[in-house]
C-alpha positions in Angstrom: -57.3 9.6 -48.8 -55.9 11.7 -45.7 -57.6 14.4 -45.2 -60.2 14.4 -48.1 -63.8 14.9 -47.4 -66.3 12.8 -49.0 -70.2 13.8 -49.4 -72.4 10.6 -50.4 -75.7 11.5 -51.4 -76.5 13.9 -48.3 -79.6 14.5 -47.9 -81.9 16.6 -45.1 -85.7 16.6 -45.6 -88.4 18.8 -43.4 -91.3 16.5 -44.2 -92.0 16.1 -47.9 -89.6 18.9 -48.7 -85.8 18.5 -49.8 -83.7 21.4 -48.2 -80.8 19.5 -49.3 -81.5 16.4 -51.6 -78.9 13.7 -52.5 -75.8 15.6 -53.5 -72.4 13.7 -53.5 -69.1 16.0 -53.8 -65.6 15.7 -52.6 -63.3 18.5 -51.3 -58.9 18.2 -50.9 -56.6 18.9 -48.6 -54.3 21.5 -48.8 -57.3 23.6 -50.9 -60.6 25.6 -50.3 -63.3 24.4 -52.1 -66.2 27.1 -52.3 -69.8 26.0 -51.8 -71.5 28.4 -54.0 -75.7 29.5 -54.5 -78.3 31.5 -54.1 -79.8 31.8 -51.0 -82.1 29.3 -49.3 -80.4 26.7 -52.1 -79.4 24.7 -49.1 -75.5 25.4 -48.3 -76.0 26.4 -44.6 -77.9 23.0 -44.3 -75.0 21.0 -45.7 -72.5 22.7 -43.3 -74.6 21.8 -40.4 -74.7 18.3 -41.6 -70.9 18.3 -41.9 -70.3 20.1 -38.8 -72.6 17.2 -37.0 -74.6 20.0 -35.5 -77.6 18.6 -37.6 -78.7 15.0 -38.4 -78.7 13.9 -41.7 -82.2 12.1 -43.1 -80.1 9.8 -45.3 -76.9 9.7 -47.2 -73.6 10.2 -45.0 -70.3 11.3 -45.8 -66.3 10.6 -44.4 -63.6 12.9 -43.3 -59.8 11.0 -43.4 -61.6 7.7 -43.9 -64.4 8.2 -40.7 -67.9 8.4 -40.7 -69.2 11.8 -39.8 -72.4 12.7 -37.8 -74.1 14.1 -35.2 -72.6 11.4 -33.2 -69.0 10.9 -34.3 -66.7 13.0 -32.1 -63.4 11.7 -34.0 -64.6 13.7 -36.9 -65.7 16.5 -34.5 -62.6 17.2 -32.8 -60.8 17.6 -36.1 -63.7 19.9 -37.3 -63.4 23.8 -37.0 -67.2 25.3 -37.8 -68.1 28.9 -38.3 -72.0 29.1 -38.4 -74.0 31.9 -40.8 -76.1 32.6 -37.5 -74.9 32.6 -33.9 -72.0 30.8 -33.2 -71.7 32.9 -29.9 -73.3 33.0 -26.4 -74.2 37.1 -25.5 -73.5 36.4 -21.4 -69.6 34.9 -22.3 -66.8 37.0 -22.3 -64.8 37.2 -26.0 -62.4 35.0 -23.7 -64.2 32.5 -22.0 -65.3 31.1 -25.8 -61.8 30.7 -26.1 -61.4 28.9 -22.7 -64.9 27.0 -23.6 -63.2 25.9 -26.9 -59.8 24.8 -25.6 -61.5 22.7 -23.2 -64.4 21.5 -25.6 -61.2 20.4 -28.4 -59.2 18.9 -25.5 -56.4 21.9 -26.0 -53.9 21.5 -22.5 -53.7 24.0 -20.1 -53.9 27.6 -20.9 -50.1 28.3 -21.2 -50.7 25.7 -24.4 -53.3 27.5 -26.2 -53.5 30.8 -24.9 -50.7 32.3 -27.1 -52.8 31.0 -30.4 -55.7 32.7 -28.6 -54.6 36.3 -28.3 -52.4 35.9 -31.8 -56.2 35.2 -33.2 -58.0 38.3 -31.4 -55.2 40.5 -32.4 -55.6 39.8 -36.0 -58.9 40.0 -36.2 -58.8 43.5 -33.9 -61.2 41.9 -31.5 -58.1 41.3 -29.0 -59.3 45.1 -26.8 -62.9 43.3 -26.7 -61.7 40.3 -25.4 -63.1 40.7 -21.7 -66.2 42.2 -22.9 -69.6 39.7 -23.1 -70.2 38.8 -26.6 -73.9 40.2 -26.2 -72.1 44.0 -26.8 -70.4 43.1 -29.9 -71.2 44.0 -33.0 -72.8 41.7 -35.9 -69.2 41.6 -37.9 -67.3 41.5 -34.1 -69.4 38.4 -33.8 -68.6 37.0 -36.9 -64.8 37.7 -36.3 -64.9 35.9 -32.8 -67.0 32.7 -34.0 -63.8 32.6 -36.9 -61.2 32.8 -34.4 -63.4 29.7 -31.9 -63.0 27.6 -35.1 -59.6 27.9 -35.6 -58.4 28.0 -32.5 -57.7 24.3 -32.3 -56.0 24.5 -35.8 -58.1 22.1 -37.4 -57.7 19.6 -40.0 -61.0 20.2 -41.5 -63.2 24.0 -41.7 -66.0 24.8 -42.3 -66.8 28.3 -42.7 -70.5 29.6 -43.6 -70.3 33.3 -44.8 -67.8 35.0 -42.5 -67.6 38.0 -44.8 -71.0 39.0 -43.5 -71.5 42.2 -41.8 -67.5 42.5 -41.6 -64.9 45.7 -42.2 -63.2 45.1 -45.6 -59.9 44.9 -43.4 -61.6 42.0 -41.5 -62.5 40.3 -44.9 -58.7 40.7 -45.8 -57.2 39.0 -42.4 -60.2 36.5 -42.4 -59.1 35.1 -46.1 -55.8 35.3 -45.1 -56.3 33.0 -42.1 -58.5 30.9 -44.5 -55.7 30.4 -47.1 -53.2 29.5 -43.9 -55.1 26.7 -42.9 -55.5 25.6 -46.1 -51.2 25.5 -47.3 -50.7 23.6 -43.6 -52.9 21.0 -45.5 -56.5 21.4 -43.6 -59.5 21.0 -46.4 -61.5 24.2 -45.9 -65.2 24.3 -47.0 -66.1 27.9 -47.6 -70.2 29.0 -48.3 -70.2 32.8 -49.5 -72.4 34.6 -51.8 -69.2 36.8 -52.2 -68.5 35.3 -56.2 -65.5 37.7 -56.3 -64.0 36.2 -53.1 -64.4 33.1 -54.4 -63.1 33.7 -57.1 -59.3 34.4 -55.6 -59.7 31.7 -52.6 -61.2 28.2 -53.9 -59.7 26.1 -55.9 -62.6 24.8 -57.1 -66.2 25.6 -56.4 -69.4 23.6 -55.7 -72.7 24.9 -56.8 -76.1 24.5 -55.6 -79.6 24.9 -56.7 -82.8 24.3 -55.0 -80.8 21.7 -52.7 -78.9 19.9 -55.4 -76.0 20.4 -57.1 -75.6 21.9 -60.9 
């Protein structure tokens, strides 16, 4: 069971309404597992549910046998999370969220992480904008820097909502490539994209969603 991610009847409700309503899924290690829809079919809220950046209204689900949540930090600092919207703060530097990050994940001084840091920036050709506030980046620079926050702790479980978005086909290429990397060192990598082609040549199995449930 190392590693595996198990989704028991999650469900998120905004009064009477379902956003995300009682689905139950499992995903590997050592494989990405797309979670596929249309828009507003719920994915993002799943994610958020996973990531414990959003409470569950019933159901729960495990990651390497523990109880995930908003509260459980074991699950958390094994988590890597790129969000579909923000994931950055506009008044931080490109390198302070990689000094927030090391400290938030517990990484060691900066001569321990710092190398991973800059290796990250430099593949995602953000590296020059490093010491530049994230508020003068652009939408797919943003997207770029919220991928390399999430992997900067190498992380045994990803979660990564649309990172294609807004981003230079070159960027799609190294991003995928960073995706599938995680993913052979044995991480279980949630991808959401509405990118069917991507999909197509990086999961090893897909998910889909309708109207909050799955089909």
């Amino acid at each position: 069971m190392s590693r595996v991610l198990v989704v028991d009847r999650l469900t998120r409700r905004y009064g009477k309404n379902a956003a995300v309503d009682g689905i139950s899924f499992t995903a590997e290690p050592a494989m990405i597992t797309g979670l596929l829809g249309h828009n507003g079919c719920g994915k993002s809220t799943t994610l958020r549910m996973l990531a414990g950046a959003m409470k569950a209204s019933s159901g729960s689900f495990t990651f390497n046998g523990i109880t995930g949540g908003v509260d459980s930090l074991a699950v958390k600092y094994l988590t890597g999370y790129v969000p579909d919207i923000g994931g950055v703060f506009p008044r931080l530097s490109g390198w302070e969220h990689m000094q927030l990050a090391s400290r938030l994940f517990r990484l060691g001084p900066e001569e321990q992480w710092a190398p991973r840091a800059k290796d990250l920036l430099e593949k995602l050709e953000i590296a020059d904008a490093a010491p530049a506030l994230a508020g003068t980046y652009s939408h797919g620079m943003s997207r770029k820097l919220s991928t390399a926050i999430a992997l900067l702790s190498d992380p045994q479980f990803l979660l990564v909502d649309e990172p294609f978005d807004g981003v230079d086909a070159a960027g799609v290429t190294t991003i995928s490539e960073l995706l599938i990397g995680r993913a052979e060192a044995g991480a279980t990598v949630v991808l959401s994209t509405h990118l069917l082609n991507v999909a197509e040549q990086l999961c090893g199995r897909t998910v889909h969603m309708t109207k909050g449930r799955l089909v």
